[in-house]
C-alpha positions as CSV (number, residue, x, y, z in Angstrom):
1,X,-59.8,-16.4,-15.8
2,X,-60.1,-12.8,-15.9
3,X,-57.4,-10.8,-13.9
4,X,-59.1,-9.0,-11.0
5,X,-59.2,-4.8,-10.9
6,X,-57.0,-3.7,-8.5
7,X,-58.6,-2.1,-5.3
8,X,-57.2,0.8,-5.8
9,X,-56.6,1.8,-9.6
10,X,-54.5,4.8,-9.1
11,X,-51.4,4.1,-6.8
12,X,-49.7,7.1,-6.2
13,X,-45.9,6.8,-5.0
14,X,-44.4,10.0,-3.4
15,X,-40.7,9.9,-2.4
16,X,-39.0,12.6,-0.4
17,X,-35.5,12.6,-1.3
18,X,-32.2,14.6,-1.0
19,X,-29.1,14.1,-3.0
20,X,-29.9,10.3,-3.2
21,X,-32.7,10.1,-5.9
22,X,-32.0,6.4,-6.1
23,X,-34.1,5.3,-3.2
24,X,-37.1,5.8,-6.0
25,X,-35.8,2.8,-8.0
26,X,-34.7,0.5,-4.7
27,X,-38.1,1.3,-3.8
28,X,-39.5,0.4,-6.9
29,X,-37.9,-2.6,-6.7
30,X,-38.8,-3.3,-3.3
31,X,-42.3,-2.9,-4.3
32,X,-41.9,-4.8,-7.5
33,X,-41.2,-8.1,-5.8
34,X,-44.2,-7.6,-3.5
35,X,-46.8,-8.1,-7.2
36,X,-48.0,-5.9,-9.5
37,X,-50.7,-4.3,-7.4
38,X,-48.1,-3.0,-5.0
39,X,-46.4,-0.9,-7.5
40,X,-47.6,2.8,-8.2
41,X,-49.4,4.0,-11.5
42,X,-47.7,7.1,-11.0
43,X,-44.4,8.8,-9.0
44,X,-43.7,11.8,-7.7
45,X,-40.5,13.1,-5.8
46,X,-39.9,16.3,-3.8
47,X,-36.8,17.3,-3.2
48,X,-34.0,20.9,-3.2
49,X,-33.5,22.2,-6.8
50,X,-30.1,20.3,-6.4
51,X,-32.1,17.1,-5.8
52,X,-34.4,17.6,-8.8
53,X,-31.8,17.5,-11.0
54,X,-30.3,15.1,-9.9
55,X,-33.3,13.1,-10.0
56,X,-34.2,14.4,-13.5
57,X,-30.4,13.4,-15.2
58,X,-29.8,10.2,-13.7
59,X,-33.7,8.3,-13.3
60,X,-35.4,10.5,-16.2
61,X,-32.4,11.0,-18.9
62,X,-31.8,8.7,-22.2
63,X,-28.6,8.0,-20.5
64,X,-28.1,6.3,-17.5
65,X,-31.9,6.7,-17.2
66,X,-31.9,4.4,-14.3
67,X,-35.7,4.2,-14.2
68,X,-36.3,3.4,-17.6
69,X,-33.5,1.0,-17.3
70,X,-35.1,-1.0,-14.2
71,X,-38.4,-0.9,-15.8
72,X,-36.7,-2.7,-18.7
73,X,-34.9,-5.3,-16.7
74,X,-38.0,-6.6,-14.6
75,X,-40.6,-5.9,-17.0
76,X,-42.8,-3.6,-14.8
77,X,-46.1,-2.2,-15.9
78,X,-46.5,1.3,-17.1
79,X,-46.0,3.8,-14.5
80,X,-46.5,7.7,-15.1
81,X,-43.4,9.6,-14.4
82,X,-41.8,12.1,-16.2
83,X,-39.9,15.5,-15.4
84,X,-43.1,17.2,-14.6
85,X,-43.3,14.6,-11.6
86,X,-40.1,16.2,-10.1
87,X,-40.9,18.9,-7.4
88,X,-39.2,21.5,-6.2
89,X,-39.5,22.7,-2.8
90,X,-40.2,26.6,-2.6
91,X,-40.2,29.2,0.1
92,X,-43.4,31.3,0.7
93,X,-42.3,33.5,-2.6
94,X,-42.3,30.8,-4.5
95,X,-38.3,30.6,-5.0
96,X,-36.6,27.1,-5.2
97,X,-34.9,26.3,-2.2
98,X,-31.2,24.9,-2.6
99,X,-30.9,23.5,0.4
100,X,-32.4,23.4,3.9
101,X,-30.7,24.6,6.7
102,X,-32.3,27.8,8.4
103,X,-35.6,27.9,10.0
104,X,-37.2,29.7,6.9
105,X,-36.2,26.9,4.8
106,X,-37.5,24.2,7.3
107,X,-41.0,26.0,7.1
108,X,-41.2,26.4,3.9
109,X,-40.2,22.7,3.1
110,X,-42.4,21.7,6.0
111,X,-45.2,23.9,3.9
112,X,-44.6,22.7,0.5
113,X,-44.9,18.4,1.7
114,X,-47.9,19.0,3.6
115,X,-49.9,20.4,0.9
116,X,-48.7,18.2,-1.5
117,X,-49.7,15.2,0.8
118,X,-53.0,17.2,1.4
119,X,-52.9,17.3,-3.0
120,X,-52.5,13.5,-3.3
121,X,-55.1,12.1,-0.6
122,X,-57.8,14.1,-1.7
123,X,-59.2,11.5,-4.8
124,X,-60.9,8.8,-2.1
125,X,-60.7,6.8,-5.2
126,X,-56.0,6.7,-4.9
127,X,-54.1,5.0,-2.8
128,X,-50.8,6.8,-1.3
129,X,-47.3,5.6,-0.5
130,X,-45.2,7.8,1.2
131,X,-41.3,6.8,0.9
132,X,-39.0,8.3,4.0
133,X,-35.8,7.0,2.3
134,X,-33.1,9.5,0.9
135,X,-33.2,13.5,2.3
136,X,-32.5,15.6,5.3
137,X,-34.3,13.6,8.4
138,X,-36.5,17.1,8.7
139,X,-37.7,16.3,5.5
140,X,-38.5,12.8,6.7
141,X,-40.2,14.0,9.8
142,X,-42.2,16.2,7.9
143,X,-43.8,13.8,5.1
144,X,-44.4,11.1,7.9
145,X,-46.2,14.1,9.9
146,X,-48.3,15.2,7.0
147,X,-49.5,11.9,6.4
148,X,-50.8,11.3,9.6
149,X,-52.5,14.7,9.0
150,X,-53.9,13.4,6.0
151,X,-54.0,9.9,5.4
152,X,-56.6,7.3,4.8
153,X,-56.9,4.0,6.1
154,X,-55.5,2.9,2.2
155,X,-52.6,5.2,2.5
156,X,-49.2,3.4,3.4
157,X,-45.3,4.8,5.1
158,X,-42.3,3.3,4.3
159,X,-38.6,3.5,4.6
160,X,-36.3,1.3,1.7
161,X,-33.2,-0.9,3.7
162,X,-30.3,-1.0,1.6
163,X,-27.4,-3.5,2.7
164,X,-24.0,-1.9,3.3
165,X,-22.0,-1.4,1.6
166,X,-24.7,-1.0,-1.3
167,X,-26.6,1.6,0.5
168,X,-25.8,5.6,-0.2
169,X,-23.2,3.9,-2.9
170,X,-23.9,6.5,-5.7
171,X,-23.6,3.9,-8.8
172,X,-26.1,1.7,-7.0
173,X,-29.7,1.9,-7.8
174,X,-31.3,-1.2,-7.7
175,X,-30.0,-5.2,-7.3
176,X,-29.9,-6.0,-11.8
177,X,-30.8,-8.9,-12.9
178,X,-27.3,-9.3,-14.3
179,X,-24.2,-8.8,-12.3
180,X,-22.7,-5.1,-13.0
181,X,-19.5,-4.3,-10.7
182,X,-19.1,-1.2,-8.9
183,X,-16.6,0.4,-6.7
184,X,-16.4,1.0,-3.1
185,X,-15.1,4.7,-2.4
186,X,-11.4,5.0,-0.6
187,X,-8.1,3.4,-0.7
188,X,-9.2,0.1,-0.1
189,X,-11.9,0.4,-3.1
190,X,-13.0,-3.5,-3.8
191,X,-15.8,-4.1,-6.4
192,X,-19.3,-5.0,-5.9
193,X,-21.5,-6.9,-7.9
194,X,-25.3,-5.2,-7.9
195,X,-26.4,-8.3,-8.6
196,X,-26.1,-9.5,-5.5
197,X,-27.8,-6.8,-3.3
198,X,-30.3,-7.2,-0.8
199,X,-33.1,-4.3,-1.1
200,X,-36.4,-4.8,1.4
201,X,-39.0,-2.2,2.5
202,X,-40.2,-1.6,5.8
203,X,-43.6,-0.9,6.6
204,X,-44.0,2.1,9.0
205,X,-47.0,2.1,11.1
206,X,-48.9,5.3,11.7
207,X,-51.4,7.2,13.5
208,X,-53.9,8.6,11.3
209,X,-55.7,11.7,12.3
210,X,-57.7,12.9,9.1
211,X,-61.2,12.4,10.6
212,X,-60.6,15.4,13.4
213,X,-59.6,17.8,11.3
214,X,-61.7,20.6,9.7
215,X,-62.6,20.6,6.0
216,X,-60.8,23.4,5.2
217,X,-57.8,22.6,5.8
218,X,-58.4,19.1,3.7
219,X,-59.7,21.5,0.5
220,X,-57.2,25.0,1.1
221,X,-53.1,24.8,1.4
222,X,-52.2,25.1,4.6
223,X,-49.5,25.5,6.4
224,X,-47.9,23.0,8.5
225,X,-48.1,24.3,11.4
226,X,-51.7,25.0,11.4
227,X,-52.3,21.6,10.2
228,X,-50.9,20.7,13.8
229,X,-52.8,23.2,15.9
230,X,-56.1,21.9,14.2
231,X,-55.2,18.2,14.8
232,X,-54.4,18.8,18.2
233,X,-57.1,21.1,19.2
234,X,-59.4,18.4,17.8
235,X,-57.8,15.7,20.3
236,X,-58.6,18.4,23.2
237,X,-60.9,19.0,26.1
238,X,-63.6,20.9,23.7
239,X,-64.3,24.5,24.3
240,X,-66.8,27.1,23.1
241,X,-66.5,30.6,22.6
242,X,-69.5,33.1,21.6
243,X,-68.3,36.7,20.3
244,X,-71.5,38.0,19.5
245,X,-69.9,41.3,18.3
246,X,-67.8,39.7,15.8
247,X,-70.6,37.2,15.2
248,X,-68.6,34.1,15.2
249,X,-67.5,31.7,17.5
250,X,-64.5,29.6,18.2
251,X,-65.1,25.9,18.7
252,X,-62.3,23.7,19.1
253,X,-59.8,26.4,18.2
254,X,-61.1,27.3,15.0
255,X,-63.0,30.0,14.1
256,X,-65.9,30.1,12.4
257,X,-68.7,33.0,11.0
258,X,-72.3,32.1,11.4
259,X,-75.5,34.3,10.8
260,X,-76.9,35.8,13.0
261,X,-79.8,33.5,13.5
262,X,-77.5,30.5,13.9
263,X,-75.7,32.3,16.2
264,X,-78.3,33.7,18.5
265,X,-79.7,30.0,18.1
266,X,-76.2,28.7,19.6
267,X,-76.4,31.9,22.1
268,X,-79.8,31.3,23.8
269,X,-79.1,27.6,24.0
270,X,-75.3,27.9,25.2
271,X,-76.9,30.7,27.8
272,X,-79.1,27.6,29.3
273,X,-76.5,25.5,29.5
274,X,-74.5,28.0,31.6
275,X,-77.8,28.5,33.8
276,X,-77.8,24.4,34.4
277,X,-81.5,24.9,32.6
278,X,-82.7,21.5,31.6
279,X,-82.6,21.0,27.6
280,X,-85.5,21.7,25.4
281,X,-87.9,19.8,23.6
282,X,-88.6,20.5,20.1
283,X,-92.3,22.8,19.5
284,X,-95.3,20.8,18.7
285,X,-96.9,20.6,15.1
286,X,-98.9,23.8,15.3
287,X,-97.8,24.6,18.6
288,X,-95.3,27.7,18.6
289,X,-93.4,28.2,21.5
290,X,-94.0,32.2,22.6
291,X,-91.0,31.4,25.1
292,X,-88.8,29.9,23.2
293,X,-89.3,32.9,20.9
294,X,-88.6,35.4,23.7
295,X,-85.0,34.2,24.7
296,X,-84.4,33.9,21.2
297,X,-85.1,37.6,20.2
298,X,-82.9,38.5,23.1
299,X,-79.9,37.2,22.0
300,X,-80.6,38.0,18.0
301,X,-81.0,41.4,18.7
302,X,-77.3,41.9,20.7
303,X,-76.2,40.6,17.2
304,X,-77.8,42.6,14.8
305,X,-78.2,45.7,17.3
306,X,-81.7,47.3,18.2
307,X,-81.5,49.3,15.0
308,X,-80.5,46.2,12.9
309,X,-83.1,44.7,10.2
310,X,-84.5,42.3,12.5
311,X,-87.6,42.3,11.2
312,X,-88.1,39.5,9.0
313,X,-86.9,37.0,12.0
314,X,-89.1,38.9,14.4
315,X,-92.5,38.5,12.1
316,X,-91.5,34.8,11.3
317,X,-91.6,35.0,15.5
318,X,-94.6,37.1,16.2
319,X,-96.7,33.9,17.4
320,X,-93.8,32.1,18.9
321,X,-91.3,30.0,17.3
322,X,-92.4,26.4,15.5
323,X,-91.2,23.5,14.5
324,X,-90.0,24.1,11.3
325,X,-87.9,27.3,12.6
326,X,-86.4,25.3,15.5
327,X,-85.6,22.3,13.0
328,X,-84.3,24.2,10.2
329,X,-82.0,26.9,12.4
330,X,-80.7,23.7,13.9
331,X,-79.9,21.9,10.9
332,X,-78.2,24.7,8.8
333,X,-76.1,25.7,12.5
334,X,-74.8,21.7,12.0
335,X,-74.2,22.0,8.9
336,X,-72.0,25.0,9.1
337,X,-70.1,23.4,12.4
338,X,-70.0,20.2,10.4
339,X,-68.3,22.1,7.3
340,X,-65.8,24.0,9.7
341,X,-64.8,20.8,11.8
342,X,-65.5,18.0,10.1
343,X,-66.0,14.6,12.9
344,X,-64.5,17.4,15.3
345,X,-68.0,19.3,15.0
346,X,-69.4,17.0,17.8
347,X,-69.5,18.1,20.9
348,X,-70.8,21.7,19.8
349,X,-74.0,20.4,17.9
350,X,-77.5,20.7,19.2
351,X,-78.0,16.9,20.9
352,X,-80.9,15.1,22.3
353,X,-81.2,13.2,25.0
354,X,-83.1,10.3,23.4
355,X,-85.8,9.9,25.3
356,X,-89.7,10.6,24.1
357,X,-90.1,13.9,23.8
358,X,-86.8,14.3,23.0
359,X,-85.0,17.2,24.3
360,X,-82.5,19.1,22.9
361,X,-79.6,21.5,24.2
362,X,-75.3,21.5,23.7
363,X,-74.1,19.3,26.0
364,X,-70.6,20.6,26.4
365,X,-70.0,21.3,30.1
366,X,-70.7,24.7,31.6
367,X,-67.3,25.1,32.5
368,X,-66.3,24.9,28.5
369,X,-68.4,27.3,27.7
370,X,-67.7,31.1,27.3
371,X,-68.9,34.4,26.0
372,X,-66.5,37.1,24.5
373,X,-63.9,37.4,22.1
374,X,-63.0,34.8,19.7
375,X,-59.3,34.9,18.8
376,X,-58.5,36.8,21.0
């Protein structure tokens, strides 16, 4: 019988560690006894230039080469990891950070594992385990943060239980196949046997949040503290703001540049809204709309200015405005909130009502709605 293809072909494994960079094989391990399709096709671990090498001369090395070695004693499949997969933590300059202990480094650590969660979720087609073990809890706190930024329903959070006295034991990586006696540290040092180790993984549940936040900030780095202020503006009581000057508009705390004849379409139907008008239906086939045209030229000329080259828009208006014009402004206005906001994008579209003729207008409350500066 053929062997199935795994849901998810490429299994990414990313482990934020410290000075302990054998949580990768316990986790390994951990995963290893769960089958085949829970183990990664690849690895990568973030960690302080410290860590990195550390990582690099006791997992990666000819000698201990603790990785190679565990991959040796249980058989596992090919996994791609080599020294290219280590990653350094930098500041905003780019320099390697040592450690992390002042607020600068915090940011910048906090920076560098968001983007590279934000890197690693963006292939629908992987599947991403995020390891806690091992590293300052900041770092932890970070890496579970970011995925709940940015992770998919596939993506998984866990932490790797060690028993005592086997956990943090620097000669221990993984419970061998064989016995292999270690040392406990201090006067009373008794010897272990690695053999006999108990290694499980704990599944962390977690909120995902991916759907609210705009597409730019799931294609651009950014930093971690924006990731924040987007995902919790998206879970907030939506509000509007029209700078016609600066001809944009802030919409769930993000700001966003439209042309003018998106915005003065936004404008003249936000303006109704304010005035408790009722919402519009769409012109008639062959029927242009000399009003509709009206209200529109009034707010498309406090963009572009009486002396502004509005001439084009006003002789595609001379007769009133159509179908096609009030479809199409419509539709590329969406499609600009849509790429700013993503699923956040919906309260500020253009809605209808349903009903035959259906009518269309924003239907954000009044009260959420506001002309001026954006940014401000």
């Amino acid at each position: 019988m053929e062997t199935p293809e795994p849901r998810h072909p490429k299994r990414i494994l990313l482990a934020v560690t410290g000075l302990t960079p054998q949580v990768v094989t316990e986790t390994l391990y951990a995963l290893w006894r769960l089958g085949d399709e829970a183990l990664p096709t690849e690895i990568h671990l973030l960690s302080t230039a410290e860590g990195i090498e550390r990582a690099r001369l006791t997992l990666l090395s000819d000698e201990p080469g603790w990785f190679h070695r565990l991959r040796r004693d249980y058989a596992l499949p090919a996994m791609h990891f080599t020294e290219a997969c280590l990653h350094v933590l930098v500041d905003g300059t780019g320099r390697a950070l040592t450690d992390i202990r002042t607020e600068s480094d915090n940011i910048a650590a906090a920076d560098t594992i968001t983007d590279w969660i934000r890197h690693l979720t963006a292939d629908d087609a992987s599947q991403l385990h995020v390891s806690l073990a091992g590293g300052r809890k900041s770092m932890g706190f970070y890496a579970g943060y970011a995925l709940s930024l940015y992770g998919r329903p596939q993506d998984r959070l866990s932490h790797v239980l060690v028993m005592p006295p086997y956990e943090s034991h620097p000669d221990f990586f993984y419970p061998t196949p064989t016995s292999r006696i270690i040392y406990t540290a201090g006067a009373d040092s008794r010897p272990l046997d690695t053999k006999a180790a108990a290694v499980t993984l704990a599944d962390i549940p977690f909120v995902r949040l991916r759907q609210g936040l705009p597409k730019t900030l799931l294609k651009d780095r950014t930093p971690f503290s924006q990731a924040v202020d987007a995902a919790q503006s998206s879970l907030s009581e939506p509000k509007l703001t029209i700078d016609l000057a600066q001809r944009r508009i802030q919409a769930g705390g993000v700001i966003i540049n439209l042309p003018p004849t998106q915005l003065a379409f936004l404008s003249w139907l936000a303006r109704r809204r304010l005035a408790g008008a009722q919402a519009l239906s769409c012109p008639a086939d062959g029927v242009p709309e000399s009003e509709y045209a009206g209200a529109y030229l009034a707010e498309y000329i406090k963009i572009i200015g009486a002396m502004g080259d509005g001439d084009r828009t006003n002789e595609r208006l001379r007769h009133g405005m159509d179908k096609a014009f009030f479809e199409q402004t419509k539709s590329k206005l969406h499609r600009h909130l849509k790429d700013a906001l993503g699923h956040a994008a919906s309260p500020y579209l253009i809605d209808h009502d349903g009903d035959r003729p259906r009518r269309f207008g924003l239907t954000l409350p009044a009260e959420a709605i506001k002309f001026g500066a954006a940014g401000g």
